[in-house]
C-alpha positions as CSV (number, residue, x, y, z in Angstrom):
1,X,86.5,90.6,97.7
2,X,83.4,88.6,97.9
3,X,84.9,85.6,98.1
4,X,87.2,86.7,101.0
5,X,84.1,87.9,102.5
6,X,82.7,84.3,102.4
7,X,85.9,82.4,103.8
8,X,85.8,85.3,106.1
9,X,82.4,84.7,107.8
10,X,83.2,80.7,107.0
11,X,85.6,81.0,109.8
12,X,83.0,82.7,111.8
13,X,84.5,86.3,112.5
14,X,81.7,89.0,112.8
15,X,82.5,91.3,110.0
16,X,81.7,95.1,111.0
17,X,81.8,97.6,108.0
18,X,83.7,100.9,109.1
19,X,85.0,102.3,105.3
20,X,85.2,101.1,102.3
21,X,88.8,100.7,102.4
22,X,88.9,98.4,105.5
23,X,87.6,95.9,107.1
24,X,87.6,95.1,111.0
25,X,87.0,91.8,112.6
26,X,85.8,91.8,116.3
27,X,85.5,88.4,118.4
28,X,83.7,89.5,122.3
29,X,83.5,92.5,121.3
30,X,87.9,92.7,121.0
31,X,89.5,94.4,117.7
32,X,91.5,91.4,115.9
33,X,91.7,92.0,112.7
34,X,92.3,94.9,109.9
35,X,92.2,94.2,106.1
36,X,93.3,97.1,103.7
37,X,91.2,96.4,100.2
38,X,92.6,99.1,97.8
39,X,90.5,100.5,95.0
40,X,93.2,99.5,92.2
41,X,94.2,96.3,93.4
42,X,94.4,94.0,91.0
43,X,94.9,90.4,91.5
44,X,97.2,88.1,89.5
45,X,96.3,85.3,87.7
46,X,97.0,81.7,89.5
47,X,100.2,79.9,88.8
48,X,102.0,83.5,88.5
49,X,104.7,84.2,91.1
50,X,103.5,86.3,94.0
51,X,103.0,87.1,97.8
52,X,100.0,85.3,98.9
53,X,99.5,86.4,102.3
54,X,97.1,87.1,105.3
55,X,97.7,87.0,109.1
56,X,95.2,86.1,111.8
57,X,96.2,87.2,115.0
58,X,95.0,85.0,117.8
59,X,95.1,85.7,121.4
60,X,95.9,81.7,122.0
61,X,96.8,78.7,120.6
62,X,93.6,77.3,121.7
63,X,91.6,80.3,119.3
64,X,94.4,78.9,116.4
65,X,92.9,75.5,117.3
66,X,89.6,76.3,116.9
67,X,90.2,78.1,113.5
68,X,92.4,75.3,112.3
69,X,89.3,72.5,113.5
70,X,87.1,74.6,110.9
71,X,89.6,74.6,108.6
72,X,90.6,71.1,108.3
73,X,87.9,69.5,106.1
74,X,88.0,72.1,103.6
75,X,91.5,73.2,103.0
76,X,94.7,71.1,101.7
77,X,97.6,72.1,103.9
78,X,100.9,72.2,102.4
79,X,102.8,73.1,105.3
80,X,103.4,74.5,109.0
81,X,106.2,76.7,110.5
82,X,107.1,77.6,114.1
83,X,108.9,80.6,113.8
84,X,109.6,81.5,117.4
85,X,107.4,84.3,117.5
86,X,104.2,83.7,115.1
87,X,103.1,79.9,113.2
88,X,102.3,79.9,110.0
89,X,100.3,77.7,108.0
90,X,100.1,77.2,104.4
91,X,98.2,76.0,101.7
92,X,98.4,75.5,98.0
93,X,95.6,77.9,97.0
């Protein structure tokens, strides 16, 4: 979780604390962002077959932008999709 934590703040989301079990992001002082961290989780070891997955919902594609400009330098992008009603980016993490 620490390291989400990190890539968290990298992007520059203020992180506010409410439980232990989640996590809420708020950008001018708007609710974005919830993150469910379950006691038991476990993660998987790489190169195993999974769901590797987390959203970001943006009011515009001008805040995607500006997450994407921060992102650029430091991430290798596999891929982008339009699908009509969300874009997704992805990676090879």
């Amino acid at each position: 979780m620490k390291m989400f934590l990190n890539f968290i703040k990298y992007l520059a989301f203020p992180i506010k604390l409410k439980k232990k079990a989640f996590i809420n992001f708020f950008l001018k002082k708007k609710l974005f962002y919830i993150f469910d961290f379950r006691k038991n989780l476990t993660l998987k070891p790489l190169r195993v077959i999974g769901l590797y997955h987390f959203a970001l919902l943006v009011p515009s594609r001008k805040n995607l932008a500006g997450i994407l400009r921060k992102l650029i330098n430091n991430v290798k992008f596999e891929g982008f999709a339009d699908h009509g009603v969300s874009e997704a980016i992805r990676n090879d993490n």
